[in-house]
N, C-alpha and C positions, 0 to 999 in steps of 0.2 A: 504493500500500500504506500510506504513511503517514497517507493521507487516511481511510482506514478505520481505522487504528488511533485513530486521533484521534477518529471519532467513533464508535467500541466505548467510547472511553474515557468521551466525555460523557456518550453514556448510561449509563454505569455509577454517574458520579457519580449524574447524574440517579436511578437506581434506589437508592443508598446515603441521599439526600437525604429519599427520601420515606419510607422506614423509620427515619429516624435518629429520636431522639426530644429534643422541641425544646421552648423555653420561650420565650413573646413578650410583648414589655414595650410596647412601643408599637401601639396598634392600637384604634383607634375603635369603638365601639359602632354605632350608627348607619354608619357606612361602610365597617360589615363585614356590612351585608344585601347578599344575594344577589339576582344580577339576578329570579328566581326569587321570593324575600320579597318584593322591591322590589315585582313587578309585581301580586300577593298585595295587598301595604297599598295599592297606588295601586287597584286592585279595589275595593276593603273603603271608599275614598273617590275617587270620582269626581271632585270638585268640583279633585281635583290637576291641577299641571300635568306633573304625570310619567307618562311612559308607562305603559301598562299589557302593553304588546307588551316580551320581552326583548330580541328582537332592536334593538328602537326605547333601550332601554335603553344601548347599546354607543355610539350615537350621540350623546345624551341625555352621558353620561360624559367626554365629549372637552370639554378644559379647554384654554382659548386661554390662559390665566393662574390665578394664584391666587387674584385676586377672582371671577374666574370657578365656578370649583372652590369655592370661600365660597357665591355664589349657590346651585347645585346641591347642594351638602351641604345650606344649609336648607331647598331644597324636599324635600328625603330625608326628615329630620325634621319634617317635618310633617305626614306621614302617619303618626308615632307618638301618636296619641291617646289611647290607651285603654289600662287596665294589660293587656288583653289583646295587644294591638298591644306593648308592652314584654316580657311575657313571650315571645311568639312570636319575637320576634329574637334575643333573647338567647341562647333555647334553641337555635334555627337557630346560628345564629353559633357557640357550642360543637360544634354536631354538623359544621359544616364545619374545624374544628380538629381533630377528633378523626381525621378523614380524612387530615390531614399530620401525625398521629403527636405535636401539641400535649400536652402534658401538663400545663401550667401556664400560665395566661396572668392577666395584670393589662389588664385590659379599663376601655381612658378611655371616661366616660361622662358625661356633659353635662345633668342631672337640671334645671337650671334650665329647657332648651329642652323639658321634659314637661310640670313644674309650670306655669310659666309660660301654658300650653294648656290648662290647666283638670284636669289629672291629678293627684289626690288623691295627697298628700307620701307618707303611709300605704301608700296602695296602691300606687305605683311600688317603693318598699324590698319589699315582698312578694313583686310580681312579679318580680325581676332577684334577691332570695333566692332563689325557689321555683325557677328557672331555675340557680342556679347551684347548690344541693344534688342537682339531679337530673340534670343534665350530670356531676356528680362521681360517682352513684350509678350514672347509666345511662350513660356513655359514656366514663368514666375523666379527663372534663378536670376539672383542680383552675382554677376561677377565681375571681379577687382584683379587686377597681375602686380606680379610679382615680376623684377624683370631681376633674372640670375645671372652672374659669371659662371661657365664650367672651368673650374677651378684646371681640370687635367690641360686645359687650351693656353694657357699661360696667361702674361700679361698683355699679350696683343686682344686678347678678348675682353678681357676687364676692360682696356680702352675703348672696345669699342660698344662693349655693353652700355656702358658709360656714357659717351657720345648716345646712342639712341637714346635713353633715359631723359636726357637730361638737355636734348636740343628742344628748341620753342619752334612748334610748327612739325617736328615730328610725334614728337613721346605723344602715348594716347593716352586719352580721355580718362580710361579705367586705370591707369597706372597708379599703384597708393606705392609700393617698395621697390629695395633692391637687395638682392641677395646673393649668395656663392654655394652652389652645389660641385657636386661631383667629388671624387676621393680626397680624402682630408691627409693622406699619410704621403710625403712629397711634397705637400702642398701646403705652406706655412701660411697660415689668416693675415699676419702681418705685412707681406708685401702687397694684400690688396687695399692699407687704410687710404692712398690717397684720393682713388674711384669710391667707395664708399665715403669719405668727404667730400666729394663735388655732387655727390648723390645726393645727401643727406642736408647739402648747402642749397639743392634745388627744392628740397621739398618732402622728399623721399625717405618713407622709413629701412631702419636697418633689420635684417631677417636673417642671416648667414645660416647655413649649418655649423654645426661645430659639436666634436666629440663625439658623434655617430660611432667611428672607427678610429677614434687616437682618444687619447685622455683627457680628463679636466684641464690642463694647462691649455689647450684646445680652444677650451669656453672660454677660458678667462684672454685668451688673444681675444675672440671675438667678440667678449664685452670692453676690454679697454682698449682697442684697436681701432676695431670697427663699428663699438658703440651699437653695439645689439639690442634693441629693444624686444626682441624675442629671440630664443634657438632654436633653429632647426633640429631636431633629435633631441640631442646631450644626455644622450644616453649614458654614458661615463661620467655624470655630477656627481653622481652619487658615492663617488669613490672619493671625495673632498667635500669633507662636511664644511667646512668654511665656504667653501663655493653655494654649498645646495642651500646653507644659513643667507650669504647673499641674494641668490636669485627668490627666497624665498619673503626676506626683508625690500626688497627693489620691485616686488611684483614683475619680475622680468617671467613671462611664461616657457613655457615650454613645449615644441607641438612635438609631440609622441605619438609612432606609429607604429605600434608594436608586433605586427605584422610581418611587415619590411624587414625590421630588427631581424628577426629571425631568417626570412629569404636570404639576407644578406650575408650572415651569419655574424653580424655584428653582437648578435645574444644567442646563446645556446641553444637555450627552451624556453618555453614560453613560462613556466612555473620561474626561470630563474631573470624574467624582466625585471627591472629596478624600477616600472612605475612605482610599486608600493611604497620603497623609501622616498620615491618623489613625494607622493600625495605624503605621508607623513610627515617630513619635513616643514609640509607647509607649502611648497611649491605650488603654481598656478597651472594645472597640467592643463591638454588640451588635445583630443584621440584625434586623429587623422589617417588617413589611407596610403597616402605618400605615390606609389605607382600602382593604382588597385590591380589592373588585369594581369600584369607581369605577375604581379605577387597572389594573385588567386583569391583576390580577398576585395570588398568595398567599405565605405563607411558604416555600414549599418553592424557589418561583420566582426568591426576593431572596435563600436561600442560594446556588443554581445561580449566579446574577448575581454575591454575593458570590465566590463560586472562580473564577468568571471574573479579576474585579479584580483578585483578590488571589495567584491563581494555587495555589488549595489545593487538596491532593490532600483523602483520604479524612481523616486525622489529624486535618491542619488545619479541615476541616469539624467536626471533632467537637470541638476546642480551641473552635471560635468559637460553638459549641451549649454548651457550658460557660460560656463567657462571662456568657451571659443567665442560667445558672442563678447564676452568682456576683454578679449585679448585680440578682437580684431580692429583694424582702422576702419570699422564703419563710423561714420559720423551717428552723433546724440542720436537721431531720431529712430534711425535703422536700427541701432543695438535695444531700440526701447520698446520695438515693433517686434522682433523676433524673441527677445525675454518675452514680453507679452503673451505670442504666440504657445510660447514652450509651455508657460504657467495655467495657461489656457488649458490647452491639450491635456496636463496632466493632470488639471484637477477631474475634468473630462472623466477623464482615467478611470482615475483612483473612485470619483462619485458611482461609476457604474458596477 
């Protein structure tokens, strides 16, 4: 009997999860195509070496490591040619958000890895506009970009991320950050403070990853470097209690994707994630998908995962769907409209 109440109970969460309405800060452009898109643009270019079979996709996606997972993400993006190829993902990618109840997302996007292909600077801002006015019109998702350095591309990209960012008359509309993915170990946070200073001079908040795959000292480049107002991962804070006591006194959040962690093997098991010392600490966590298809998982998945962790009922799921609204750059009204939503929905809930 208990064993059925127990899983009455998961699928309940599971049912409250995919209704609740959610806000996602970490989450890649490019590796949030669908095995579906995916097999679409490898279609549309033959000359790839990615399947064009989904099911060969699922196979395709299995990462023995992080360099690995690095390889496979740029073959992804290399079937992004054309601003038609950028608008069609984008759009896609929205419409699968809007299926988990997303209502706001900050979408990282990697504009060097288009330009750099011969993708008109012009036409890419147009395309990933036009895609994000009509995902707001036609499917109710509000989205925001992130624009990132691929940290493996050196500093010729950082300049040029930089430049688009940050020119009057190019940078779009939805632009609120700027950020640095890609592998962290090679790759010191501090040669990129001066692009993240002409960022940050424009307007532009700071978002790095940092500590995903190297250590605390990691984090602390990317808060007194690069002046992080949030971390990507930081998954390693927790190995430096004076750090996790700062980020936890600073309100600096943290987007966690615990999912990913694992694909990547940046965490072993999932039983051995450090959200838990995060949330105890005091930390401001905040669940995210990071590359959902790659990694076999979406956001409704890595809350489920998160209640598992963390052991939350309904409440606590809807406290940690708050989170991400309080750690994003929406403006007053938007963050006051999605709490709203959230508080709604669960008393909903809970009343029936």
């Amino acid at each position: 009997m208990t064993d059925r109440r127990d899983h009455d109970r998961h699928r309940d969460l599971h049912t409250f999860i995919a209704g609740l309405p959610k806000a996602e800060l970490h989450v890649h452009h490019v590796g949030s195509a669908s095995p579906r898109i995916v097999s679409e643009l490898a279609a549309r270019h033959p000359d790839s070496k990615v399947p064009t079979d989904p099911e060969a996709l699922a196979d395709y996606f299995t990462f023995t490591d992080f360099a690995h997972f690095i390889k496979v993400y740029l073959s992804v993006v290399d079937l992004i040619r054309t601003p038609e190829d950028v608008r069609l993902l984008t759009y896609e990618v929205a419409r699968d958000m809007a299926r988990q109840n997303v209502r706001y997302s900050e979408l990282t996007i990697t504009p060097y890895s288009s330009t750099r292909r011969g993708i008109d600077e012009r036409a890419f801002m147009d395309a990933i506009e036009d895609a994000r006015k009509a995902a707001e019109a036609e499917l109710g998702v509000v989205l925001r970009w992130c624009f990132d350095i691929p940290g493996e591309a050196g500093l010729e990209s950082a300049e040029e991320t930089a430049r688009l960012a940050t020119t009057d008359g190019l940078r779009p509309e939805g632009l609120v950050s700027f950020g640095l993915g890609g592998p962290e170990i090679g790759v010191p946070r501090p040669q990129f403070k001066p692009y993240f200073d002409r960022a940050i001079a424009a307007g532009l908040h700071s978002v790095p990853h940092a500590g995903e795959t190297t250590g605390p000292g990691t984090i602390w480049d990317a808060l007194t470097e690069l002046r992080a107002e949030r971390i990507g991962h930081g998954t390693s804070a927790t190995k430096d209690p004076k750090l996790l006591a700062h980020l936890a006194e600073q309100r600096i959040p943290l987007e966690v994707c615990p999912t990913s962690n694992i694909a990547t093997r940046a965490v072993l098991t999932l039983d051995e994630h450090p959200i838990k010392e995060m949330v105890a600490a005091g930390v401001l966590v905040t669940i995210n998908s990071d590359d959902p298809p790659m990694f076999g998982t979406d956001l409704n998945n890595e809350y489920a995962v998160a209640a598992r962790l963390l052991d939350l009922d309904e409440q606590g799921l809807a406290a940690l769907a708050k989170n991400a609204v309080e750690a994003s750059f929406l403006d007053a009204p938007g963050k006051a409209r999605i709490a709203g939503e959230i508080d709604t929905y669960t008393a909903a809930w809970l009343a029936a």
